[in-house]
C-alpha positions in Angstrom: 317.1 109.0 -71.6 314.0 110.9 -71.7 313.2 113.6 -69.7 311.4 114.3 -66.6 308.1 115.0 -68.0 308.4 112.4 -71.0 307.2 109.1 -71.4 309.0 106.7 -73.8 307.1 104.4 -75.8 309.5 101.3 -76.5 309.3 99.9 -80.1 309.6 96.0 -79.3 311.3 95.5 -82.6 313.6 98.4 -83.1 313.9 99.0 -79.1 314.1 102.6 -80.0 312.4 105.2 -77.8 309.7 107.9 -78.3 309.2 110.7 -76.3 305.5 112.0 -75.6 304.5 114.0 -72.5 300.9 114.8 -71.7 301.5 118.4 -72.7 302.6 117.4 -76.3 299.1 114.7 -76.2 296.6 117.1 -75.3 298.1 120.3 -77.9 298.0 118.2 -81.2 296.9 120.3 -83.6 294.3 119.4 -86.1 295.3 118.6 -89.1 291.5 119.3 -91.5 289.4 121.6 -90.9 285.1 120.6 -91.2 284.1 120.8 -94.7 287.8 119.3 -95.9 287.3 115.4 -97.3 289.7 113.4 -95.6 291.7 110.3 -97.6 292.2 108.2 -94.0 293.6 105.5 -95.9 296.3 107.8 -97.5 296.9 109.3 -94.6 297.6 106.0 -92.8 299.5 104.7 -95.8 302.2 107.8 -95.9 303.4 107.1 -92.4 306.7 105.3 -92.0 307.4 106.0 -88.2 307.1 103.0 -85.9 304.4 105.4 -84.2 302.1 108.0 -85.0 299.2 109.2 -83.3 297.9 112.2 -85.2 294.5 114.3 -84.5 292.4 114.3 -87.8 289.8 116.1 -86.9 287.6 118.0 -84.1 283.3 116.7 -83.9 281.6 118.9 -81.1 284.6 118.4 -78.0 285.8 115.1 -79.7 288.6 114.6 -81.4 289.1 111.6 -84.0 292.6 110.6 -83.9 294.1 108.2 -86.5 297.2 106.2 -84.7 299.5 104.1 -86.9 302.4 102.1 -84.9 304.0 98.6 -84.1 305.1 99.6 -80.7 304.0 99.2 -76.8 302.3 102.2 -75.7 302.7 103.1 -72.3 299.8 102.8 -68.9 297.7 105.6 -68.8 294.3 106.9 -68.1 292.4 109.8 -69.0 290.8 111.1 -66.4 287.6 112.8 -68.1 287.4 111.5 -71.6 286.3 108.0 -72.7 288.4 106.8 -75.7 286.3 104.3 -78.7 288.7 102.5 -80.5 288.1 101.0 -83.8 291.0 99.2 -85.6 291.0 99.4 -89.7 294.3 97.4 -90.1 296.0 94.6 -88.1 295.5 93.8 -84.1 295.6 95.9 -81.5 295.6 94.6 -77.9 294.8 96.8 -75.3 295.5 95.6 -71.9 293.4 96.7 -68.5 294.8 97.4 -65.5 293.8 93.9 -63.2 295.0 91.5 -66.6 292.0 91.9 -68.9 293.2 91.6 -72.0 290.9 93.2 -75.5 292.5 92.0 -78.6 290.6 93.6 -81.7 291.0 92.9 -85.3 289.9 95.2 -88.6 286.0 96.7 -87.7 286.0 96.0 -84.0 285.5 98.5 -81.7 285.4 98.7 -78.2 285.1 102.0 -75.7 287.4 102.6 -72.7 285.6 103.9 -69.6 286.8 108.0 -68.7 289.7 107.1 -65.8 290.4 103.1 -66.9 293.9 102.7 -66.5 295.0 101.0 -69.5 297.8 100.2 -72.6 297.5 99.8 -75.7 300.0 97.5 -78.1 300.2 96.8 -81.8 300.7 93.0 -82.9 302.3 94.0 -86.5 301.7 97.4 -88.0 298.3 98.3 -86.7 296.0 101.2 -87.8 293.4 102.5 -85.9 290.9 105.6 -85.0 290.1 107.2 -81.4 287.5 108.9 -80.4 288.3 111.1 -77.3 288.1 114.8 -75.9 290.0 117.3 -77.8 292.8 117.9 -75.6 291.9 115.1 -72.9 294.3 114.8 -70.1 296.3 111.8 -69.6 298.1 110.7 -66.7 300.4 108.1 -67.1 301.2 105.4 -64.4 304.0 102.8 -64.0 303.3 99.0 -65.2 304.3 97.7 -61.8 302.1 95.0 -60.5 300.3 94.6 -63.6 
């Protein structure tokens, strides 16, 4: 059972459960630093994990994150920070609070309003880069009534 500060993130087909509280969210490190060529497509290609969401690189106060999963992640907002999403691989759905459901495909894009309470879901493994604040706060929320 996770603890008070985690938020699982249920893997529909495995119905395992992964921990990640705000704290551990916002202080992902960096993993290249400018001037370092980046292989995204090896990078996305070497993860075997049912979820990883991994900061790439900083731009000015952005972050571009590179998130590979087949899993449900939870309701949450970020408070300050829009997020862009653009999928490479498979279909993401990401669900708005109210029952608007985006389902994107490889090249699509779409940006998520600073404070949009929203979810995000993989149908199949799904790749896909973020655009957000380094560090943005998130505040997750229960799914009730959604």
């Amino acid at each position: 059972m996770p603890e008070k500060n985690e938020v699982p993130i249920v893997t529909e087909a495995a119905k395992s459960r992964i921990a990640v509280t705000p704290d551990s969210y916002a202080n992902e490190p960096i993993r290249f630093a400018p001037l370092q060529v980046v292989d995204l497509a090896s990078e996305a290609a070497a993860v075997s994990e049912p979820y990883r969401n991994q900061v790439i690189s900083r731009v000015n106060g952005s972050c571009l994150r590179l998130a590979v999963f087949n899993d449900v992640f939870r309701w949450h907002h970020h408070p300050t920070s829009d997020e862009l999403f653009l999928v490479v691989e498979g279909t993401l759905v990401i669900d708005l609070d109210g029952g608007t459901e985006l389902r994107l495909g490889p090249w699509q894009a779409v940006t998520i309003p600073a404070g949009t309470i929203h979810r995000t879901r993989a149908i199949g493994r799904t790749v896909n880069l973020c655009f957000e604040e380094v560090a943005a706060d998130t505040v997750f929320v229960d799914s009730a009534g959604r």
